[in-house]
Residue, then its C-alpha position, 0 to 999 in steps of 0.5 A: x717233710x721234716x717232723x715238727x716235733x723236738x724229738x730229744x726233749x718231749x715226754x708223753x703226760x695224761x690228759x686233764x679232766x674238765x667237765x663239758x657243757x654246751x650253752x646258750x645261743x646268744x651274743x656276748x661282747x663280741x665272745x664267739x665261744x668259751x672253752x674251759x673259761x678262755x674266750x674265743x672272739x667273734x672276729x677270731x671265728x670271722x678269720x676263720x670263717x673268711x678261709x671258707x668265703x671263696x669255696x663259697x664264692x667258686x661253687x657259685x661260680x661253678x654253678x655248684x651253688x645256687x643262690x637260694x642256698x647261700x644262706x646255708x653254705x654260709x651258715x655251714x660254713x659258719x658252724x665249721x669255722x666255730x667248730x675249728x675255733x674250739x679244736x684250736x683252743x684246746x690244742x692250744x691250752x693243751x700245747x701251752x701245757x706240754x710247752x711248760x712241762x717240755x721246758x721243765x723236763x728240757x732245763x732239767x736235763x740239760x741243765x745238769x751238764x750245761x747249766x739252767x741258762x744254757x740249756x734254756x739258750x739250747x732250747x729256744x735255738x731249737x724252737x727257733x729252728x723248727x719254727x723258721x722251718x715252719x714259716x718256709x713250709x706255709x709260705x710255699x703252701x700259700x703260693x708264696x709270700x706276696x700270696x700270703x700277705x694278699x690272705x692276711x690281709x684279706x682277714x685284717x691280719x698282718x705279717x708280724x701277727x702271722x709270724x707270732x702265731x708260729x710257735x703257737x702253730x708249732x707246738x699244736x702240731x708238737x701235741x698232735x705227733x705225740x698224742x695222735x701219732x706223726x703225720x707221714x705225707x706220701x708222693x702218691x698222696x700229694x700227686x692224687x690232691x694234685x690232681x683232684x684240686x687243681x683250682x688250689x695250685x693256680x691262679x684264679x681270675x679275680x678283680x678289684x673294683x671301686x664304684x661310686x654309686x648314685x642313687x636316682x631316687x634321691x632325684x626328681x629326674x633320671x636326667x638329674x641323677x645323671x647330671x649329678x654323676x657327670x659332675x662327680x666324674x667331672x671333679x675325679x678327672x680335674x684330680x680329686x679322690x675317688x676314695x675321698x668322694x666316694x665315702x662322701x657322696x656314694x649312697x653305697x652304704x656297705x662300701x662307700x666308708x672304705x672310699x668305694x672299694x667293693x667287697x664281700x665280708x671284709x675279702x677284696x680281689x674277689x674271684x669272677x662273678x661276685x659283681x657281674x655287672x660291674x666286671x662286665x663294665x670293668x672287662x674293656x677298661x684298664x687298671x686304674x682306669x675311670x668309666x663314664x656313668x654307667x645305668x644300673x637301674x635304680x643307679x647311675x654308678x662311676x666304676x675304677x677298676x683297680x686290678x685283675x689277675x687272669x686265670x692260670x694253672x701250675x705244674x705239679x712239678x712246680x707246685x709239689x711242696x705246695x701239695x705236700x704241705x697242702x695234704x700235710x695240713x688235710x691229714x692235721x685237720x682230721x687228727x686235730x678232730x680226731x683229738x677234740x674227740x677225745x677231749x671234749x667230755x673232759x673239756x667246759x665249751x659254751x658257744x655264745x655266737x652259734x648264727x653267723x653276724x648278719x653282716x656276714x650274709x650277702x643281702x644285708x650288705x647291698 
């Protein structure tokens, strides 16, 4: 792997020294977390968060999780997530602060024999490189690109903002060579990660569901809830929106105002038995396909399945730059907490949001 460092123009500086203190547990205008007076926003801490869901959701799956802990994974997952937030906000004012001092040394340097706007010229095409370089690697670690734009759209992020971040994510890993030490990845290594995560390099079932859900308590009758429901499939197949209906006449309060889309914290395509019901109703039916009413109990449900993706594993030697990048990104983490170790009792930390949002656990979004 090519070292993620620009190697002519880096130079070794002393760490600043900034008091550190841990606040309050509280909410404050959607700030999560404060590190040395930045803010760190709930919904930054959320996409984060997003990135542990389906662990959560396949150890549910896989029987390693019982439902009665859920409410701690999650919170678990939660304390990782800000625990993440705050490492990535010191690396960040660190590299902003290496960027400055790296530019400085470079135009300095280079300045001399070619002049200040060529030499700056010179050092924004090497950015550039390495940063081209980068989105290739991640790219391929995500499964590719339609992968990756499935993820950013899973935690409200977009192409465009995921390729700004870049060079943000290239200078992180600029600090982390130099004050941490390069980060070799072994053939040994990405063979053994292979191996020990082969869930990570294929394709998980998942569905996409809709539902329009009637509730038969808004009814005299089981009968007339059922009549109620005929007659919104009956207006869905003469052509009008699922989307449009569901968001008008669906008493899911959590999924009707996205037009009856069924997901669990904002993620959609979500991995087999996250609805077991309605998968089983959805196993006989066709993307795009309708069903009649269906008895939920409490409910009469209309379901649109939207997609499924059956399951499907790789080979290595078609997911090795896949592993590398995935044993890479390992092998970062622990420097990178290595490193907030270091800086922490010189750094001002004040989380604010230390629970999960409710709306992040599953009973508060039936």
């Amino acid at each position: 792997m090519m070292p993620y460092r620009l190697k002519s123009i880096l130079v070794s500086l002393m760490l600043f020294k900034i008091p550190f203190v841990v606040g309050q547990d509280f909410m404050s205008n959607g700030v999560a977390v404060k590190v040395n007076s930045q803010n760190v926003s709930v919904r930054d801490v959320e996409a984060l968060y997003n990135d542990s869901y389906s662990l959560i959701q396949d150890k549910l799956r896989r029987g390693e999780l019982a439902a009665a802990h859920l409410d701690e994974a999650i919170r678990l997952a939660w304390a990782e997530a800000l625990d993440t937030a705050i490492q990535d906000k010191l690396l960040d004012q660190r590299a902003e602060k290496r960027k400055r001092e790296i530019m400085s040394f470079y135009l300095q340097r280079a300045g001399s024999t070619l002049g200040a706007p060529k030499a700056l010229e010179m050092f924004h095409r090497l950015e550039s490189e390495y940063v081209a370089k980068l989105r290739h690697d991640k790219i391929v670690a995500a499964g590719g690109e339609e992968e990756l734009r499935k993820a950013l759209k899973r935690n409200g992020q977009t192409m465009a903002q995921w390729e700004d971040n870049l060079s943000k994510e290239l200078f992180r890993r600029d600090v982390i060579g130099i004050e941490m030490g390069q980060i070799i990845v072994r053939p040994s290594e990405m063979e053994e990660y292979y191996k020990k995560h082969p869930e990570q390099f294929g394709q998980p079932e998942a569905w996409r569901l809709a539902r329009i859900r009637i509730d038969k308590k808004k009814f005299t009758a089981p009968e007339i809830a059922l009549a109620a429901t005929n007659k919104v499939k009956a207006r869905i197949d003469g052509g009008d929106d699922f989307a449009a209906l569901a968001a008008k006449v669906s008493d899911d309060v959590i999924f009707a105002p996205n037009g009856g889309l069924m997901t669990r914290n904002g993620l959609t395509d979500l991995p087999s038995r996250a609805f077991p019901k309605e998968e089983e109703i959805a196993k006989d039916m066709k993307d795009g396909e309708l069903s009649g009413p269906h008895d939920m109990d409490d409910a009469y449900i209309l379901l649109r399945r939207l997609g499924h993706q059956e399951a499907h594993t790789k080979k290595f030697e078609e997911v090795s730059d896949k592993a590398e990048m995935l044993v890479y990104n390992e092998k970062f983490k622990q420097k990178k907490k290595e490193m907030y170790e270091r800086q922490k009792r010189e750094s001002y930390v004040e989380v604010l949001q230390k629970d999960p949002p409710d709306h992040l656990f599953p009973t508060n979004n039936k």
